[in-house]
Kinemage of the C-alpha trace (Angstrom):
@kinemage 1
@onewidth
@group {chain A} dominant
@subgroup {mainchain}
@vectorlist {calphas} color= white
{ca unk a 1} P -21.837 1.324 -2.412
{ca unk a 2} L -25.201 -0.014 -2.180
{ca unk a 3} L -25.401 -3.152 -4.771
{ca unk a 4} L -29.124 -3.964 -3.841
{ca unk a 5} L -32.247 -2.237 -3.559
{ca unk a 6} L -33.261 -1.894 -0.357
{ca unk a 7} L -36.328 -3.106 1.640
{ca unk a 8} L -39.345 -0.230 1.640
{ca unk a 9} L -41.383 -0.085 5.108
{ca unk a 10} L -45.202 0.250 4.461
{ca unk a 11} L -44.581 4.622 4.638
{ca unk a 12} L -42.610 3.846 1.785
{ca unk a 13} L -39.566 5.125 3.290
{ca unk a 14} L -36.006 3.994 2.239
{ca unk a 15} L -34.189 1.038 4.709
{ca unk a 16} L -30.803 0.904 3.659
{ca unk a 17} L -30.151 -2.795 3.430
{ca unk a 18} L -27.448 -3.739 2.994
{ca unk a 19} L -24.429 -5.496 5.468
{ca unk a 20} L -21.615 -2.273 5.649
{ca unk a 21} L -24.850 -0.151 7.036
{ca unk a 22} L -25.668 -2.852 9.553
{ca unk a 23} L -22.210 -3.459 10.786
{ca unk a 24} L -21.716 0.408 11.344
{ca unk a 25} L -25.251 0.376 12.951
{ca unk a 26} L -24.485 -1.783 15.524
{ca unk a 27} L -21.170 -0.196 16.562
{ca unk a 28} L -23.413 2.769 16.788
{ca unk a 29} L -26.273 1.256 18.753
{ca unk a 30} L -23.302 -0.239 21.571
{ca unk a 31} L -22.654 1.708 24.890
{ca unk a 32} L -19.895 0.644 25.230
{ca unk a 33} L -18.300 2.294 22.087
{ca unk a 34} L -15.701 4.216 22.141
{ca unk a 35} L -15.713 8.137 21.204
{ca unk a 36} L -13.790 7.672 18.404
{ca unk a 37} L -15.031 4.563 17.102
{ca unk a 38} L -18.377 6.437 17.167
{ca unk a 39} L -17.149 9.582 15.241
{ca unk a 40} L -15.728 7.500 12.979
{ca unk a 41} L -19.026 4.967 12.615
{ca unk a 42} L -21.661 7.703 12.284
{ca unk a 43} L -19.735 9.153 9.543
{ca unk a 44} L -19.154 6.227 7.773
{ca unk a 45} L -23.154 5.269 8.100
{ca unk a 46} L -23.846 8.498 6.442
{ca unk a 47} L -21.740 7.825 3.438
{ca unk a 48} L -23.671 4.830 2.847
{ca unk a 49} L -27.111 6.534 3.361
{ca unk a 50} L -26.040 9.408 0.863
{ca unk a 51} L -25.756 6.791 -1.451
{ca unk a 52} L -28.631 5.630 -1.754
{ca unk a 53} L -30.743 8.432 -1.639
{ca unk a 54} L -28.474 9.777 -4.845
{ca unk a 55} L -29.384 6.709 -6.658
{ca unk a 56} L -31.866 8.478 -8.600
{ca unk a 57} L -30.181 11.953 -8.900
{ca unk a 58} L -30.788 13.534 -12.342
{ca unk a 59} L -27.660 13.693 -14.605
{ca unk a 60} L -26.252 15.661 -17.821
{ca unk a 61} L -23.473 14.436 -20.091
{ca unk a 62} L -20.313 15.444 -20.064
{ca unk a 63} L -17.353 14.634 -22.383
{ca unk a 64} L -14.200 14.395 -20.143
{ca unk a 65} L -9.956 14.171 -21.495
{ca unk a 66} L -8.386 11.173 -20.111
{ca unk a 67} L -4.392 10.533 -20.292
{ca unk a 68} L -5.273 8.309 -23.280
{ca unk a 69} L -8.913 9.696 -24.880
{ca unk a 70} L -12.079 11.715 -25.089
{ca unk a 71} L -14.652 9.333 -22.895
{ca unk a 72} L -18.422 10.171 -22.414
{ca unk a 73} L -18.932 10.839 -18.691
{ca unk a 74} L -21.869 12.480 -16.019
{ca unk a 75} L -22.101 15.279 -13.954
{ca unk a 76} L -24.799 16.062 -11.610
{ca unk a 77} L -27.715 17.896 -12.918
{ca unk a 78} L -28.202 20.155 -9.821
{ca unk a 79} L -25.943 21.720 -7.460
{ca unk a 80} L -26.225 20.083 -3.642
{ca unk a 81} L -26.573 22.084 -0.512
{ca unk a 82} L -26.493 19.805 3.086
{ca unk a 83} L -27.879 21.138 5.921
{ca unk a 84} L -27.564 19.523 9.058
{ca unk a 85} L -29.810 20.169 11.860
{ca unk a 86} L -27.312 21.027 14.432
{ca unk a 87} L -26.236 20.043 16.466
{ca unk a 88} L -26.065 15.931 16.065
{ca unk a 89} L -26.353 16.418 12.489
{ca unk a 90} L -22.887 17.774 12.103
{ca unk a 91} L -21.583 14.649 12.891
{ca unk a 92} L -23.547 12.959 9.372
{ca unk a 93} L -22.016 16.259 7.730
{ca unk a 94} L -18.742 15.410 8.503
{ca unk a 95} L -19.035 11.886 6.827
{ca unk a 96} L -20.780 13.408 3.931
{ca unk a 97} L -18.489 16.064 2.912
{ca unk a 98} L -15.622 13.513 1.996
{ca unk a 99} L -17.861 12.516 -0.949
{ca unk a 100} L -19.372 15.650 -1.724
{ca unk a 101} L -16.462 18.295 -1.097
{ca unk a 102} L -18.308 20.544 -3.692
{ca unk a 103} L -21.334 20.556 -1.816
{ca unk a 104} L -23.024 24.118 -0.241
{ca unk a 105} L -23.787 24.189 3.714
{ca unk a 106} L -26.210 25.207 5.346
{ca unk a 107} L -27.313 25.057 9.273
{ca unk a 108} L -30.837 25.406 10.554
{ca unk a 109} L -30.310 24.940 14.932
{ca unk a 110} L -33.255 23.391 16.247
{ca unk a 111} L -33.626 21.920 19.810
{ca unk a 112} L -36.485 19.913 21.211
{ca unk a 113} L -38.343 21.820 24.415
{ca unk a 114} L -37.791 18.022 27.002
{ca unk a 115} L -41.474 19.269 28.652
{ca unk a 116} L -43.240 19.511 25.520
{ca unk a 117} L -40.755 17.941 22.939
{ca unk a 118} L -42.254 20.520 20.182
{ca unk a 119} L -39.209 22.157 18.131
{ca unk a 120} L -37.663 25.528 18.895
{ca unk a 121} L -35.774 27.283 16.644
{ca unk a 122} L -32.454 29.273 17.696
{ca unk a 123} L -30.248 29.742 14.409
{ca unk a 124} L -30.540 29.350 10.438
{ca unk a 125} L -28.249 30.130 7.717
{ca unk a 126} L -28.944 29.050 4.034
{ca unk a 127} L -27.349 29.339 0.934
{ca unk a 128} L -29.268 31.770 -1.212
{ca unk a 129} L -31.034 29.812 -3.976
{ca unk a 130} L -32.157 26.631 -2.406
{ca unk a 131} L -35.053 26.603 -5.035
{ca unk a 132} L -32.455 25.695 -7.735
{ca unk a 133} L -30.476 22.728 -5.496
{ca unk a 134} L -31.229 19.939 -4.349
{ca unk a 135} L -31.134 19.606 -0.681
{ca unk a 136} L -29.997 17.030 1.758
{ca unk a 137} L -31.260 17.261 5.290
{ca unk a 138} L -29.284 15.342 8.027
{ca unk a 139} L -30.408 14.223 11.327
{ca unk a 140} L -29.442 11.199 13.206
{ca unk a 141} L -32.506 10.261 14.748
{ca unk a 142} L -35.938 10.743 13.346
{ca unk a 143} L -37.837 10.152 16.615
{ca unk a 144} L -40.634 12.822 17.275
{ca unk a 145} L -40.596 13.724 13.863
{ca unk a 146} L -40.896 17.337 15.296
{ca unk a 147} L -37.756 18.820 14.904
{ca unk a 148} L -37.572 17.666 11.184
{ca unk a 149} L -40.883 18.226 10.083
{ca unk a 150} L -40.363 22.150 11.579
{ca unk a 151} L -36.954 22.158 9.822
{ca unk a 152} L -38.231 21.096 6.230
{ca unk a 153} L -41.181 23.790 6.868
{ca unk a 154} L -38.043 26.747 7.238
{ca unk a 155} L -36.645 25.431 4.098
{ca unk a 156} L -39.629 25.669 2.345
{ca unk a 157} L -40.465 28.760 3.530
{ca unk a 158} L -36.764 29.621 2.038
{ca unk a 159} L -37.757 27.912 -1.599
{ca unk a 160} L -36.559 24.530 -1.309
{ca unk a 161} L -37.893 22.150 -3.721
{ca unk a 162} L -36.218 19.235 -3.894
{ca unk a 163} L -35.320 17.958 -0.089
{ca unk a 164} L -33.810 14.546 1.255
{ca unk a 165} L -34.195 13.486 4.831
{ca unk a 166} L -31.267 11.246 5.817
{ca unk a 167} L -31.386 9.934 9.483
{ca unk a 168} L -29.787 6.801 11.038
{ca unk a 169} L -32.249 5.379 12.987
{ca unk a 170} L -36.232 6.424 12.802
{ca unk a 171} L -39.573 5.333 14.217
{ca unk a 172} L -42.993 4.880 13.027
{ca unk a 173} L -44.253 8.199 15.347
{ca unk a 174} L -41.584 10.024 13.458
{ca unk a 175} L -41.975 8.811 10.191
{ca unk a 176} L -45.700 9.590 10.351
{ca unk a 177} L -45.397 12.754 11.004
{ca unk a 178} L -43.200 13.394 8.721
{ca unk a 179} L -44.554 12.321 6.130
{ca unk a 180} L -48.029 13.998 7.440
{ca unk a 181} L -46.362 17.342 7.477
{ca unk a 182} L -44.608 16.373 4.282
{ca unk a 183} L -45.519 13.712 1.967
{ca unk a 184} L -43.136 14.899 -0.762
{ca unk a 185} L -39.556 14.434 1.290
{ca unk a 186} L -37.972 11.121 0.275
{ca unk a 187} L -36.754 9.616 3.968
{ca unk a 188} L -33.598 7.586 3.708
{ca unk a 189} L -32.634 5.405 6.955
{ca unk a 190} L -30.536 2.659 8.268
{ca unk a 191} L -33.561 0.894 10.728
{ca unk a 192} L -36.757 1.735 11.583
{ca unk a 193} L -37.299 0.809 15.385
{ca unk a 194} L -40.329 -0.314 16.718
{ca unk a 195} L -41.499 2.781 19.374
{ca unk a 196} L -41.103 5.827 21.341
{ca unk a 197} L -40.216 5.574 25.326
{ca unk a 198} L -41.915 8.322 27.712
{ca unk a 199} L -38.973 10.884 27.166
{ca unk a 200} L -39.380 11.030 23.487
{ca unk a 201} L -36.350 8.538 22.386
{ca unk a 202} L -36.122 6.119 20.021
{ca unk a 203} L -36.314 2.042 21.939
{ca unk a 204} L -33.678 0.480 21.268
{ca unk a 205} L -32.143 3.279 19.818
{ca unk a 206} L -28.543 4.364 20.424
{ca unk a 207} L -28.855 6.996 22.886
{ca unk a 208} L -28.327 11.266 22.610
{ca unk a 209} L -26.477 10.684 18.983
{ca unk a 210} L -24.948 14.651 19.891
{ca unk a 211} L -23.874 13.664 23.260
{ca unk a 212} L -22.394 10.296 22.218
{ca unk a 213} L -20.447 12.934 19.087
{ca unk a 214} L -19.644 15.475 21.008
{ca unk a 215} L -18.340 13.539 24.032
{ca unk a 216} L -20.770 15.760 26.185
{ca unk a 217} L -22.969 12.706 27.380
């Protein structure tokens, strides 16, 4: 759990401060992790980034039985849908899930073109009231800014509301444009690294986050 509030970069983005999220980071960042140890890292990082951006998640209350008494208790105010943006997202899904086992899925597929690094869509599959949840969009890298500022324009185009941009490591290319293409999605990240090289990733980065996943690298 997250026991301080983070740092805010001058976008006013989220930095996830805190020591758990920069131990994981690290392992992450390393070439010379192993597959597993990245698996297991990325979806551990995730955990920690989906709590923080629930810190402020409305609530109702509830009145729950316990073995011994009635106790006042909370329950989320909206359902959740998480969409990764496959395929590198699925690994942040993963992680998230063991929290939020109740949560709907969606996928939106979007890869970037490596001439002109604009997005391209090639599959998307929502639940059917998005305007009613609260969405959670996952993406390990936030480099371009492309691919997610395309992504959150399909779900918005679908009725989405309420969205959440969780990536593990961005840059201030992607969170500008972003945030240009849309101010009102909270983005919620480990680090914020300083630049862009010619091939559109993130310096120092940690790589292809799907490849290093997927074991297809």
């Amino acid at each position: 759990m997250v026991t301080e509030r983070p740092m805010q970069t001058a976008q006013d983005v989220i930095v996830v401060d805190h020591p758990l999220a920069g131990a994981k980071l690290s392992v992450l960042r390393s070439k010379t992790t192993s597959l597993e140890s990245f698996r297991a890292s990325l979806e551990q990082l995730s955990v920690l980034l989906l709590m923080e951006a629930a810190r402020n998640w409305e609530t109702r209350p509830v009145t729950v039985e316990t073995p011994l008494a009635k106790s006042g208790g909370r329950s989320l105010s909206r359902p959740v849908t998480l969409i990764p943006i496959l395929r590198a997202g699925l690994g942040m899904l993963e992680g998230v899930l063991r929290v939020m086992p109740e949560a709907n899925i969606g996928h939106i597929g979007v890869y970037r073109d490596e001439k002109t690094l604009r997005p391209v869509t090639y599959f998307s599959r929502f639940p059917a009231n998005l305007a009613a949840e609260r969405v959670i969009l996952l993406d390990p890298m936030l480099a371009t800014g492309n691919s997610a500022c395309h992504a959150v324009t399909v779900l918005k185009e679908r009725g989405a509301a309420q969205i959440q941009f969780l990536c593990v490591v961005s840059c201030p290319p992607g969170i500008q444009q972003l945030r240009s293409c849309h101010p009102d999605v909270e983005i919620i990240t480990a680090a914020v690294d300083p630049v862009l090289n010619e091939f559109g990733f993130i310096v120092p980065g940690l790589g292809d986050a799907g490849d290093r996943y997927f074991g297809t690298g």
